[in-house]
Backbone as JSON, one array per atom type, in Angstrom:
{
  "sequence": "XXXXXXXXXXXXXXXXXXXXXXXXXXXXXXXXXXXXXXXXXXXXXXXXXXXXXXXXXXXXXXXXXXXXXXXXXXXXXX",
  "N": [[13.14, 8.83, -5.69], [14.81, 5.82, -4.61], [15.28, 3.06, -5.53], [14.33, -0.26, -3.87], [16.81, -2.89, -2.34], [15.54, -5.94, -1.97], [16.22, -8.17, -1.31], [19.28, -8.85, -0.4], [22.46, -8.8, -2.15], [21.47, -10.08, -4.11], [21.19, -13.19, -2.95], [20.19, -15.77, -1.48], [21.52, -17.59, -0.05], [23.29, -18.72, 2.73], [25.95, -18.93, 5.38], [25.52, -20.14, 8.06], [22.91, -20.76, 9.77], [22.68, -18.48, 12.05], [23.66, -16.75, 10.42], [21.64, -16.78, 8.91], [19.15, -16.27, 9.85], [19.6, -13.64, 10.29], [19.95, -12.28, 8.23], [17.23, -12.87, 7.67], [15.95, -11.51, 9.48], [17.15, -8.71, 8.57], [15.87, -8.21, 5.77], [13.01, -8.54, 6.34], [13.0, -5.95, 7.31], [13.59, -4.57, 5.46], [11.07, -4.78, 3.62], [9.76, -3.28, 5.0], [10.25, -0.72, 4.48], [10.01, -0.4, 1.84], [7.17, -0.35, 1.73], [6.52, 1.5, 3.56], [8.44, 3.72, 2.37], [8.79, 7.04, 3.87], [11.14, 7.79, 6.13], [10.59, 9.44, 8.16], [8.1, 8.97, 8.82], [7.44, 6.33, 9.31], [9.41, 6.04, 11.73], [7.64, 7.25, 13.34], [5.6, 5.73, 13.71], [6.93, 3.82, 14.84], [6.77, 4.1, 17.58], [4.13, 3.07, 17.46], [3.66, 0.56, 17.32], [5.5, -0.65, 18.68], [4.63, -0.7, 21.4], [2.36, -2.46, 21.36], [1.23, -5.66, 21.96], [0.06, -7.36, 19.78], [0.98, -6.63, 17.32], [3.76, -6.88, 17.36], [3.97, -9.33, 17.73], [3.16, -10.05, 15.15], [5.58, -8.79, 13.76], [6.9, -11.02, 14.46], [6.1, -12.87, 13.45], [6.66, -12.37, 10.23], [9.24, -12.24, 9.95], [9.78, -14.72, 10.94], [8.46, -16.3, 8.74], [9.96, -15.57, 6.36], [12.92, -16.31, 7.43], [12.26, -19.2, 7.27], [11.65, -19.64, 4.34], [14.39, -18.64, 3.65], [16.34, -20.79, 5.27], [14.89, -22.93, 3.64], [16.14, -22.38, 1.46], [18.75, -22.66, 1.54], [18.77, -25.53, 2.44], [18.51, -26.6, 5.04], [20.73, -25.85, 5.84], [22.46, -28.28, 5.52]],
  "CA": [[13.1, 7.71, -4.76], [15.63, 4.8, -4.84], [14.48, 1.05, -5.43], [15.03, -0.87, -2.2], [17.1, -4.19, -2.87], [14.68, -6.79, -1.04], [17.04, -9.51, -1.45], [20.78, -8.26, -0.62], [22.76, -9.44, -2.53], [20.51, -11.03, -4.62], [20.81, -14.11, -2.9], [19.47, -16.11, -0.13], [21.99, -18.18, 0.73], [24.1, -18.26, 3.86], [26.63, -20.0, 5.84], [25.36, -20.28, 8.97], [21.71, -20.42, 10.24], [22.8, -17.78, 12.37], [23.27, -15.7, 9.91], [19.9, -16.64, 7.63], [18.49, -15.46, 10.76], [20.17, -11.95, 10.37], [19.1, -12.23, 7.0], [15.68, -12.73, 7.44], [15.57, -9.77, 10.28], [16.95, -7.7, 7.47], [14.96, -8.82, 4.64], [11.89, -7.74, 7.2], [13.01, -4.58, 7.37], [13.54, -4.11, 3.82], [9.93, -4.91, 2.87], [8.8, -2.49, 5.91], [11.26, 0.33, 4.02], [9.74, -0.5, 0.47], [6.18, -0.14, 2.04], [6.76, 3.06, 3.62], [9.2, 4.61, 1.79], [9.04, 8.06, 4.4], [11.86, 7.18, 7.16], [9.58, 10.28, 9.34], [6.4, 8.53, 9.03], [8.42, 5.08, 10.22], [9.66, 6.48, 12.72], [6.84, 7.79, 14.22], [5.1, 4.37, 13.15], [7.79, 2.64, 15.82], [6.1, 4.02, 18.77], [2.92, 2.84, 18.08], [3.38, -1.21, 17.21], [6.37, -0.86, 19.86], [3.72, -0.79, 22.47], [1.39, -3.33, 20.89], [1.77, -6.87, 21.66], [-0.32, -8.02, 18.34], [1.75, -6.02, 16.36], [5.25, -7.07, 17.49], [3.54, -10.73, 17.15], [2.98, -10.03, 13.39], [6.49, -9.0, 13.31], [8.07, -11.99, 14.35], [5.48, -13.72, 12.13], [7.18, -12.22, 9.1], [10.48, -13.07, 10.62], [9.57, -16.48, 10.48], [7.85, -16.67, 7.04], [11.18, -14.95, 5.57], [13.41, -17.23, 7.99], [11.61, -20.82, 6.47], [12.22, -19.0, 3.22], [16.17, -18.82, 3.74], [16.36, -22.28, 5.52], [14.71, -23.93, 2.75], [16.94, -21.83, 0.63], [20.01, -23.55, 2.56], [18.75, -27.1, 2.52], [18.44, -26.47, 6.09], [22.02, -26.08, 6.5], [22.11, -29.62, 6.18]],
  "C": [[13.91, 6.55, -5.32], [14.98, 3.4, -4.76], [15.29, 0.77, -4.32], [15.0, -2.23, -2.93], [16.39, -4.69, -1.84], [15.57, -7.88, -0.5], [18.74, -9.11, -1.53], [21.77, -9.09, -1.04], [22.36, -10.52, -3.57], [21.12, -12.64, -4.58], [20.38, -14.7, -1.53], [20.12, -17.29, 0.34], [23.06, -18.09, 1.62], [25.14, -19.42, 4.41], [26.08, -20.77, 7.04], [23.28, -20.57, 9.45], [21.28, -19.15, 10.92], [22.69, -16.58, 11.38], [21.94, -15.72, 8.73], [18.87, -15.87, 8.62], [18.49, -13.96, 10.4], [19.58, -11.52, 9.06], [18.0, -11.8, 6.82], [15.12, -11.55, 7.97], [15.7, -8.66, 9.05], [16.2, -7.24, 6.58], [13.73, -7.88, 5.11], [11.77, -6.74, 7.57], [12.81, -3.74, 6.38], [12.38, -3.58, 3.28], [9.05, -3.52, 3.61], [9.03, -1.13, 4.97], [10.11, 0.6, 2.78], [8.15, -0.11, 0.81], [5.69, 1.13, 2.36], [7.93, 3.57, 4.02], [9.66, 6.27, 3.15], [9.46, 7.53, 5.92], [11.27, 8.52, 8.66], [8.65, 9.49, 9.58], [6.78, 6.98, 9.76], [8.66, 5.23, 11.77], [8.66, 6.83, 13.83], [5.92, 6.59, 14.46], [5.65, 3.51, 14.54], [7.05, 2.58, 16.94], [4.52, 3.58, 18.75], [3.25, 1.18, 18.39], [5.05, -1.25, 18.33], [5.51, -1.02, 21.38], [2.5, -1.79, 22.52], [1.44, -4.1, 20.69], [1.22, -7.56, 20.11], [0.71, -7.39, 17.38], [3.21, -6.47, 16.04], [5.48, -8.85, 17.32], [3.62, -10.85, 15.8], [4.37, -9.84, 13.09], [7.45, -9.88, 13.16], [7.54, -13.25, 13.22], [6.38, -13.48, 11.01], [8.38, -12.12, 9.0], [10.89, -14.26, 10.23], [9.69, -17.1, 9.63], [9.72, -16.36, 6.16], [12.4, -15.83, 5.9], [13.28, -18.98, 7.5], [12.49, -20.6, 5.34], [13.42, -19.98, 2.93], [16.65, -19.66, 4.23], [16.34, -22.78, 4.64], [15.54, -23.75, 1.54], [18.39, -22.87, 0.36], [19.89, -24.68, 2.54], [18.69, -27.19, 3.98], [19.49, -26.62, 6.59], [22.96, -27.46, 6.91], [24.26, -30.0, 4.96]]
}
């Protein structure tokens, strides 16, 4: 099994907001990857919380959280 980089690139800063966004989506995928490791069991995983508004709520939660993150990373792009 391969280590999953969490942080690509190991870093968290960006040009754009736009892309800290893209970032953060990634990032949130990453952690899902590193969690469970078996891209079958994922997969099969999609169709349930694809149908489940709490679920797809939690995802944009950790969207968010990861999104602040890489903002505050950025100085807020300021």
């Amino acid at each position: 099994m391969d280590a999953v980089t969490l942080v690509p690139n190991n870093s968290l800063l960006t040009a754009t907001p736009e892309e800290g966004r893209q970032l953060a989506v990634r990032m949130s995928r990453l952690i899902v990857k590193a969690t469970q490791p078996d891209a079958q069991i994922r997969e099969q995983l999609r169709e349930v919380y694809a149908s489940d508004a709490a679920m797809l709520l939690a995802v944009t939660h950790t969207v968010a959280i990861e999104f602040a993150t890489i903002a505050a990373a950025n100085n807020y792009w300021r």
